[in-house]
N, C-alpha and C positions, 0 to 999 in steps of 0.2 A: 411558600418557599421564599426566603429573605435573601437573596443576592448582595456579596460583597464583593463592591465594586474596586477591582484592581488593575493596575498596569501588566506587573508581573503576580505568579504568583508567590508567597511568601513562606518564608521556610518554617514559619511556627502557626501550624493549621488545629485550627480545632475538629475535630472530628466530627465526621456528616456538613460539616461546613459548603456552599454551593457558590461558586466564585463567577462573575462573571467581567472575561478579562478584556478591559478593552484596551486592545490595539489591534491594529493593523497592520503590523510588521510581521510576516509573516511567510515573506517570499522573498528575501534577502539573502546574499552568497546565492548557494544552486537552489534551494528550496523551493523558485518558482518556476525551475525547468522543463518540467510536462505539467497538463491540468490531470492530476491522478484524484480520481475519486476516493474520499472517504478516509482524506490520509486526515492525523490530527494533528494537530497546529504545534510547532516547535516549540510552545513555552513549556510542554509539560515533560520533553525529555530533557531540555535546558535548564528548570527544575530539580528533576532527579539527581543530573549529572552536576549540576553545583555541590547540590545536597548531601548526596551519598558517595561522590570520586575527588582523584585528584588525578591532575597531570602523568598522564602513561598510563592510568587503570585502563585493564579491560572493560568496555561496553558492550553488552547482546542487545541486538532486536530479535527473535527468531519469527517474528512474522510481517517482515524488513519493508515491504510494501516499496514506497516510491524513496525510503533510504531518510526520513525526517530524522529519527535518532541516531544513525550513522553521521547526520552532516554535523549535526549538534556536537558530536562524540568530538571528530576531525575538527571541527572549530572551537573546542577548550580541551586540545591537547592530549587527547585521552584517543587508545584503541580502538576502531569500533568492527565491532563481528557481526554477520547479517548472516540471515537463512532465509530464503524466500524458493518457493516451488515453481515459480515463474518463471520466466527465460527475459520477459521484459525488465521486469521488477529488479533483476539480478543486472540487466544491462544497467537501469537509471541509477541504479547505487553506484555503480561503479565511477559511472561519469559525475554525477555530481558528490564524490569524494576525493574525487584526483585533483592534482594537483597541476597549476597549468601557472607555469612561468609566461613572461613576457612573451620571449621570442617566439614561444608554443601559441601565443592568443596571434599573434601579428601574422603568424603561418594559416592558423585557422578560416583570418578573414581574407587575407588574400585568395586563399585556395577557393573559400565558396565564391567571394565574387565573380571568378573566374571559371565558377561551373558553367556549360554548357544545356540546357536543359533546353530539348528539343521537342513542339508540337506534333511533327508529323508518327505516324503512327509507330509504335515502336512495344512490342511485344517482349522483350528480352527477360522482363521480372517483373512477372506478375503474380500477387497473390492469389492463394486458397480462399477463393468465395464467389458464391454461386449468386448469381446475378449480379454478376459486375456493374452493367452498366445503370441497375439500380441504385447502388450506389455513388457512381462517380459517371460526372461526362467522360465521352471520350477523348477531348484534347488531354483532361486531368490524368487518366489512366496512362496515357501514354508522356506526360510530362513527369509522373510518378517514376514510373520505368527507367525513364531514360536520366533520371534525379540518382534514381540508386543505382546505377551505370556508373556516372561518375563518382558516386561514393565509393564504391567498390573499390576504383584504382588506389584508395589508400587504406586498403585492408589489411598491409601487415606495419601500416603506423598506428596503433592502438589506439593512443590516444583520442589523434583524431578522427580515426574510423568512427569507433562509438559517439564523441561528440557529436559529430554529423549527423547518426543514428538516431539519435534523439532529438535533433530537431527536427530531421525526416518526419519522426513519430508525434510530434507535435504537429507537426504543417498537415498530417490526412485528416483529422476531424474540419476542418476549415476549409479543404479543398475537395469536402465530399456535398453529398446533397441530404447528409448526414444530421441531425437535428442538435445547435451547438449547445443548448441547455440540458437537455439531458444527461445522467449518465451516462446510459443505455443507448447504445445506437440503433434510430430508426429514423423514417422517412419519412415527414409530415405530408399527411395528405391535406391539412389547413393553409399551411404557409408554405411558400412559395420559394424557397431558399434557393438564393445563387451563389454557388462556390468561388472559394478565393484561387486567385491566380497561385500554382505551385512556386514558383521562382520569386513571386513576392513573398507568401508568407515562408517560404525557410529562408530566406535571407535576413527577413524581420526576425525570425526566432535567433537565430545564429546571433543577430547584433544586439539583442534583447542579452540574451546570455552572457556575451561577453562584454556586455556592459553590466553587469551584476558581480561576475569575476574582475574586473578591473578592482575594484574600491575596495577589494581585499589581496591584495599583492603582496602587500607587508604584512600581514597576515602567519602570523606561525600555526601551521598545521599540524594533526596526527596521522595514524593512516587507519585503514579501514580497507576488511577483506568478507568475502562472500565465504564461510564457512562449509554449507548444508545445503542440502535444497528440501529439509524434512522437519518440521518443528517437533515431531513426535518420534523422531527418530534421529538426531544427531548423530553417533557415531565419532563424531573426530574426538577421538579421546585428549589430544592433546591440548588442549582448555577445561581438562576437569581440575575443580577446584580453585582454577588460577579467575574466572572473571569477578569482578568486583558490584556490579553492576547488570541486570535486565532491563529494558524499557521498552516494551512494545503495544501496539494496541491488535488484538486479534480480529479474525472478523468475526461479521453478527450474527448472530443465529440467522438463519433463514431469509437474509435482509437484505443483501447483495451482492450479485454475482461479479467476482472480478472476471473473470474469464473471457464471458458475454460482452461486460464494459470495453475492453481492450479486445476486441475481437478483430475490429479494423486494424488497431495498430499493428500486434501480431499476426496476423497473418501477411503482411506488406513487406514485413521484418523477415518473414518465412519461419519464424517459432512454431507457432499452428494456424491450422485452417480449418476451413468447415468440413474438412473428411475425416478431422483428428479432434475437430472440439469437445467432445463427449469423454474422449479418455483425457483431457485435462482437465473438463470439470469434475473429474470426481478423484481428483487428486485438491482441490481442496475442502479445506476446515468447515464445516457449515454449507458444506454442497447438496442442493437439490436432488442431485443425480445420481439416483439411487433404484437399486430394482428392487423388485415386490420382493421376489428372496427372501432379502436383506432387511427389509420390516415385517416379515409375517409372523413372525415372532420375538417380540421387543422384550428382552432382559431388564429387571430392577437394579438400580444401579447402586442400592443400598442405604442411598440419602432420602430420609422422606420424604420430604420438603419436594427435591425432584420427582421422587417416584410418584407424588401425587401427583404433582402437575404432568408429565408424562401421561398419567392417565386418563387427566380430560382430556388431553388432546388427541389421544387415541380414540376415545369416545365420536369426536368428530373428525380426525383427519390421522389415519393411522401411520402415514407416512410422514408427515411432519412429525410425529410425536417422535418415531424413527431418530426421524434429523437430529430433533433436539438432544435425545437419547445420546447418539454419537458425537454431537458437538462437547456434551461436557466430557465424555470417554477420552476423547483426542485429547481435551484441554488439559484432562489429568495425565496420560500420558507427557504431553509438554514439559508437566509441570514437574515431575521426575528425574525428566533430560535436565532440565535448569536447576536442578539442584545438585546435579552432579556436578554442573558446569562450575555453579557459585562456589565462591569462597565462604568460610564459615563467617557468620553474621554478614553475608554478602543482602542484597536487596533482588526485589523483581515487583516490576511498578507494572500494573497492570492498568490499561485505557479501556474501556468498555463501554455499552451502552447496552439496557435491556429492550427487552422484545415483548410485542404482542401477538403472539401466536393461535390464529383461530378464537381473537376474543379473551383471549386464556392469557395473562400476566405473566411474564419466566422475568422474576430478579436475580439476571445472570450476575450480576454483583454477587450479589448474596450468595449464592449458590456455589461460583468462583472461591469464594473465603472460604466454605465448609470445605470442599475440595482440598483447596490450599491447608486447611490444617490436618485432612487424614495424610494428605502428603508430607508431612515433617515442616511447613512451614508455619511462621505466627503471624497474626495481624498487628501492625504498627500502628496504620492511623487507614482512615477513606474516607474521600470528599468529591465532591462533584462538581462541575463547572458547565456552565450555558452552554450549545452550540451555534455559535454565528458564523451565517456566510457559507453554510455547509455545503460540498456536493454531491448533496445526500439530503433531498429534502421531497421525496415524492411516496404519498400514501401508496400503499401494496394492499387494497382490498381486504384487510383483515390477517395478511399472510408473512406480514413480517412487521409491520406497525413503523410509526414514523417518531426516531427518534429523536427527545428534543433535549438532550442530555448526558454527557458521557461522567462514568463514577471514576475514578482513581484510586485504584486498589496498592495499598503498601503493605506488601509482606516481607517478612524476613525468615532467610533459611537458618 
């Protein structure tokens, strides 16, 4: 593989091309707002959006994640539209899209400095999850509590409700007994982790933030709305035809669970908890969570290439081959919605990375493009670029494979 080494990437790509982009700019304006697993790095919808828009076009993600293409969209002037099934994922777009004058950041700091955040025991709001004190000492639980107490009191100032929210949701992984490298939350029985004080890290988070919104004040923005909560199902008719632009990266087959990741933060948030987590995993793309039913009989989905590979994997794991089955079914649905959505010669850049499934190779790239053209769309161009610094780097047994590459698919409708 021959690596071309770039800053940005560049608007005349030769095809199958593998870039690897170095910088490190990457958490600039809100982009460094929550640590969100597996989001991919701003150059490729700041890419797109140079490439393919201009000032005022509609932008889609419809698989919006922690909002990287929405911010990109908001910060060269252009619409952005997000879909995400999430209840967090739809919170953090929204906060790191808005818009936050002056006198709004000067209110913000005052107000947390002046939060109250009380050790003694304080029960008032507490999350969905079973063995609490596994996870958090006791002064942290009840400094949590009594943290979202006084958030509360500015729940019908939007703005800074949510702000707040999201550092809230920043500060639980650091003030649990939570393991801070992983995606996945769990409790090292190796190391010995002592949790951060609550009242220091959200006030770190908060002055971190609004030191990242300062040095864009002058700054001209666009705006940006939460659509959908359905990538395969849209519904708002009223952006058919009219977006100019998609940019998203979906998730991976079999490779990570967002649900599970964010399990601490939402349920803290009161989105879900551990009585509800099972029906929200199986509200996404590439979800595990699946009954026998449901694969005891696996349909050909009429693409060879897939059907074969389906089949070894059914040979050895009939419910993954299942998943996989369903992961591209969904995708082509998707991919139907978004073409309703697009304008004629409109774009949908697709982020990806393939899978090793039981041993077994799925070039979801590949597989993606054949999809893409029974759907009415054509291939442009696709290239691939390294992944560095990912949070997303831990082998899965055979069961999802460890990616060290995302492709970049360019189709047009």
């Amino acid at each position: 593989m021959s690596l071309i080494q770039v800053k940005e990437i560049p608007f005349d790509i030769k095809s199958n091309s593998t870039f690897e982009i170095n910088s490190r700019n990457v958490n600039y304006f809100t982009h460094g707002f929550f640590k969100y697993p597996c989001k991919f790095i701003p150059q490729i919808p700041h890419w797109a959006i140079q490439q393919y828009s201009k000032p005022g076009d509609l932008v889609l993600d419809p698989f919006a994640g922690s909002g990287t293409t929405l911010v990109e969209a908001i910060l060269n002037e252009r619409t952005g539209l997000g879909i995400d099934f999430d209840k967090f994922s739809q919170l953090l777009c929204r906060v790191k899209t808005t818009k936050y004058d002056k006198k709004l950041l000067t209110k913000i700091s005052t107000v947390a400095k002046n939060f109250k955040i009380r050790e003694e025991k304080n029960h008032d709001f507490l999350p969905d999850l079973h063995n609490l004190d596994h996870w958090f000492p006791k002064q942290n639980i009840s400094k949590l509590s009594s943290l979202l107490g006084e958030i509360e009191q500015y729940s019908s100032d939007k703005k800074c409700y949510n702000f707040f929210l999201v550092c809230f949701a920043s500060s639980i992984r650091k003030c649990s007994f939570a393991d801070d490298v992983s995606p996945k939350p769990y409790v090292s029985t190796r190391i010995n982790k002592i949790p951060f004080d609550v009242k220091e890290v959200f006030l770190t988070n908060v002055k971190t933030c609004l030191k990242n919104l300062e040095k864009f004040q002058a700054h001209k923005l666009g705006k940006s709305t939460i659509i959908s909560n359905d990538a395969r199902d849209i519904k708002n008719k009223k952006y058919d035809g009219k977006v100019k632009l998609v940019v998203t990266s979906p998730p991976y087959i079999n490779a990570f669970d967002y649900v599970r990741s964010l399990r601490l933060e939402n349920a803290w948030l009161g989105y879900y908890g551990d009585s509800t987590i099972i029906d929200v995993k199986r509200k996404q793309i590439g979800t595990e969570t699946v009954s026998h039913k449901e694969y005891h009989e696996i349909e050909e989905t009429g693409i060879k290439k897939l059907d074969k590979i389906i089949k070894k994997i059914s040979k050895k794991d009939k419910k993954r081959a299942y998943i996989v089955q369903k992961f591209f079914f969904d995708m082509s649905k998707n991919m139907l919605e978004i073409k309703r959505l697009l304008k004629k010669n409109g774009r949908y850049v697709i982020v990806v990375g393939n899978s090793n499934i039981r041993g077994i190779e799925v070039p979801t790239n590949e597989l993606l493009v054949e999809i893409a053209k029974n759907n009415g769309f054509s291939l442009d161009n696709m290239f691939s670029y390294v992944i560095k610094n990912r949070y997303l780097r831990i082998p899965r047994s055979g069961k999802g494979g460890l990616i060290k590459k995302d492709w970049v698919i360019d189709l047009v409708k």
